[in-house]
N, C-alpha and C positions, 0 to 999 in steps of 0.2 A: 466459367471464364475466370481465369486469375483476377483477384479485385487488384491486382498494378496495373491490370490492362485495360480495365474495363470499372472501375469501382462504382460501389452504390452512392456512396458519397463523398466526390473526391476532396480531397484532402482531411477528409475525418481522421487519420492517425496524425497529419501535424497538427489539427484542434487541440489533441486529447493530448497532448504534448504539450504548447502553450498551455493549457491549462494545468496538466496534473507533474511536470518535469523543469519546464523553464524556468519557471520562477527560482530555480536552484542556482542558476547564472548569477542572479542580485550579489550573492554574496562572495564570487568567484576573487582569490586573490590577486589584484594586480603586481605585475611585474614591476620587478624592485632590480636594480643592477646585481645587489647579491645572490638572483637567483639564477646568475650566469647567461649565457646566450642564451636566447630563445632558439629551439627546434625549426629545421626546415622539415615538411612536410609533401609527400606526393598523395595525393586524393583520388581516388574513384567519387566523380562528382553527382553522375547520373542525370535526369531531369526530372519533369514534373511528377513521373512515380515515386521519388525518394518521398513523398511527402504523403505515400499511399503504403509507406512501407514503417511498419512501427519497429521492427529489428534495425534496420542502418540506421533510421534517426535517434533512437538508442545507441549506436555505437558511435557515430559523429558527434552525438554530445557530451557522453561519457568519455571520449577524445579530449574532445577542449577541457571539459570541467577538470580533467587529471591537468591540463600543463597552466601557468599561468596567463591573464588575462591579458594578451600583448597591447602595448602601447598602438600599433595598429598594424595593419594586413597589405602584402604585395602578394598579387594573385597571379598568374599565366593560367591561360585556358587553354583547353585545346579549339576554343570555340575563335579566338580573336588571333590570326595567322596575319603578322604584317610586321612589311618594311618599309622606311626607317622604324628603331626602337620608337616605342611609343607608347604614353601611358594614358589611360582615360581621365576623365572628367576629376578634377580636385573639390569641387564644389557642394558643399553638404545636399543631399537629398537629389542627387543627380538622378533621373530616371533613368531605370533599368531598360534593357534590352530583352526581348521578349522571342526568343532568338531560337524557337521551337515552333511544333506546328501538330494537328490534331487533339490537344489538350482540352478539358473543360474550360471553359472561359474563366472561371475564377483564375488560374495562374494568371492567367494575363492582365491581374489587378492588383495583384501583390506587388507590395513596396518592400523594401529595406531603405533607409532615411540616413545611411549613415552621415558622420562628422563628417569637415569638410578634412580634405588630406594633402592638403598643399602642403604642408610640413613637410611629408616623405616623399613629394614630387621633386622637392629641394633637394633633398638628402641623396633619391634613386638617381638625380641628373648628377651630385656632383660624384656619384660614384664611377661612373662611364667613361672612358678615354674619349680624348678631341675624336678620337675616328666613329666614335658611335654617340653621336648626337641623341638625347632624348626629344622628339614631340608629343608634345601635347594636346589630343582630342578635345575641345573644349563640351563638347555635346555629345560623349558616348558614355553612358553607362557602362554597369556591371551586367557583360552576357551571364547566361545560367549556367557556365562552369564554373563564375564567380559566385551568384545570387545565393544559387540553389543551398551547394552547401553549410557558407556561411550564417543562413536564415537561419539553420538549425545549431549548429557550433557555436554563435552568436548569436541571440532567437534576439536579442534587443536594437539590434544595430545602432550599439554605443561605443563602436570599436572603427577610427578612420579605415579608409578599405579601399584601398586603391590597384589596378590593374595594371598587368604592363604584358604589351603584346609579345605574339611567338615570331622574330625577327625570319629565323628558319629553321630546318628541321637538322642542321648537322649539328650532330651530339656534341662535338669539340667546341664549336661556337656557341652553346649554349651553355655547355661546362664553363666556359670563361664568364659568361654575362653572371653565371652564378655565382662565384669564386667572386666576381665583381662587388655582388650583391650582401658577400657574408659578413662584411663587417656591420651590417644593418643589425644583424641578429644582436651584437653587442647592447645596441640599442632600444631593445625591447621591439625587434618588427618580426613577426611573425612571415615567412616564406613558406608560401606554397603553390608546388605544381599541382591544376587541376586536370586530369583526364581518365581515363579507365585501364584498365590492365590489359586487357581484351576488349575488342570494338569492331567484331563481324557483323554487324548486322544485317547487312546484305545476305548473309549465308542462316539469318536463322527465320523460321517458320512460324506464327504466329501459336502454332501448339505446342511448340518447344520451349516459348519464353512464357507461355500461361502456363506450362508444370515446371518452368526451372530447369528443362534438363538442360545437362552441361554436355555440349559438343565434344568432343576429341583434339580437334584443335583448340577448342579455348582451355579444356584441363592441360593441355601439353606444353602450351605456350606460358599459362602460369606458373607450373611446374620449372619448366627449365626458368623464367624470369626469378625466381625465390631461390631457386639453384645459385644464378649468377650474381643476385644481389649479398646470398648469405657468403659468398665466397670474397665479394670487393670486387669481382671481373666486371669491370667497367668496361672494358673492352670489348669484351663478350656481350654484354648487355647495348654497346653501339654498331656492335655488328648483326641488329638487328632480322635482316631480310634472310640470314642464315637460323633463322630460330626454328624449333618446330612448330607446325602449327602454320605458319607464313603462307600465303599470304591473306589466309583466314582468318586469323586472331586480328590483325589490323589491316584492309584496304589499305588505306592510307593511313600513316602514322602521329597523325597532330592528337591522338589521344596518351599516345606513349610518348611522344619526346618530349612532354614538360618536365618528366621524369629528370632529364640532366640537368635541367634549372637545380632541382633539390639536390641532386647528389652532389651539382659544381660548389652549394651553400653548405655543405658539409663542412664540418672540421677535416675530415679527413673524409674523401668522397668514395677510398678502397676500405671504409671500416663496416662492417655489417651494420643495416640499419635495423630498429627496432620494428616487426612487422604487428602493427595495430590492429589488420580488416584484413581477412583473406579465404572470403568467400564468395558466392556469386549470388547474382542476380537476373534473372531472366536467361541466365546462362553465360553471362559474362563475367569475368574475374572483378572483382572488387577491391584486388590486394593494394594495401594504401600502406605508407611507410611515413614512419618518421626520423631522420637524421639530429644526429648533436654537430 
């Protein structure tokens, strides 16, 4: 059996990490205004396997350590679907949310402690039109589309980190909340959409994700999605349900649509973004992008 599915000792590759990689963070440069906007970012976030997998956690860190060390993090999950706009807990070392199931019990003890992040609670509210109200969750943690990746991209959680939920799933409305959000980036705030490229999981078989193979629908659906993003067809890219692959590659689509958060954060949301990660896992797309 795949050790992502099954491991001897779970979370043995994030140990060996903390120990023989992290420490490389210490000296990461922080963001200075001369080093221009900070990047918006869309993630394949994964769960408690990322942390059994020594390749992505290699590539999620080798991520961060390439951009500067942002003043601090606005997250969207695909995990936290809700209206009114709403952002989590401000408060240093808010308990996470543990928002999986089947796992070893260690994930379900793991911390991240970050700073408190009232600061950008301030900042996300007064970016927002009167018609879209920010609340504030005073007792919800970071779910694990927030947790997960940051733990590694951030392994110290010395970086404010705060969430803000997925109002809805229409691309245009979530274009705007971004576009909303971009002049944060000025500010050293790091944006990112967390979700997957691909998110069949109903359709795959426990022997398909223990050898990795890649379905037909999840390779066609990445395919045409790197298609539409190297072209700027945003249109394309929110005319979704027309994709190949549909309605396989996403049941339901709160893995994909955080995606327009990052392209609405874009400078320019039709410019080809840089693709960072664009392989699979368990048979799912992993392709993750970063925008200027």
């Amino acid at each position: 059996m795949n050790d992502l599915l099954n491991p001897s000792v779970p979370g043995a590759a994030f140990d060996a990490f903390m120990r023989d990689s992290a420490p490389q963070s210490r000296s990461r440069k922080e963001w200075t205004p001369e080093d221009g906007p900070m990047p918006a970012l869309y993630l394949g976030h994964g769960a408690p396997p990322v942390f059994d997998d020594a390749h992505w956690i290699g590539q999620l860190h080798a991520w961060a350590q390439a951009l500067p060390k942002p003043r601090a993090i606005l997250i969207v999950s695909a995990h936290w679907e809700r209206a009114p706009l709403s952002v989590s807990a401000t408060g240093a070392a808010t308990p996470l949310v543990y928002d999986f199931g089947g796992f070893a019990r260690r994930y379900y003890e793991m911390t991240y402690p970050t700073p408190d992040a009232g600061a950008l609670a301030v900042r996300v509210a007064a970016a927002m039109p009167d018609t879209e109200p920010l609340h504030e969750h005073r007792r919800r943690g970071l779910d694990h589309g927030a947790w997960v990746p940051l733990k590694v991209m951030y392994p110290y959680a010395d970086v404010p980190a705060l969430q803000l939920s997925m109002p809805t799933h229409d691309p245009d409305r979530l274009l705007r909340i971004g576009e909303r959000l971009r002049p944060l980036r000025d500010e050293g705030v790091l944006i990112i959409g967390s979700g997957f490229m691909t998110h069949g999981l109903p359709f795959l078989t426990r022997d398909m994700m223990a050898g990795n193979a890649v379905p037909g629908w999840s390779a066609d659906f990445d395919a045409w999605a790197a298609d539409a993003l190297a072209r700027g067809a945003v249109d394309t890219l929110a005319d979704v349900a027309k994709a190949p692959g549909m309605p396989y590659a996403h049941p339901t689509v709160e893995h994909y649509t955080p995606l327009f958060i990052t392209l609405g954060a874009a400078t320019d949301p039709t410019a080809a973004p840089k693709t960072v990660i664009d392989d699979f896992q368990l048979g799912l797309a992993k392709r993750s992008i970063q925008v200027a």
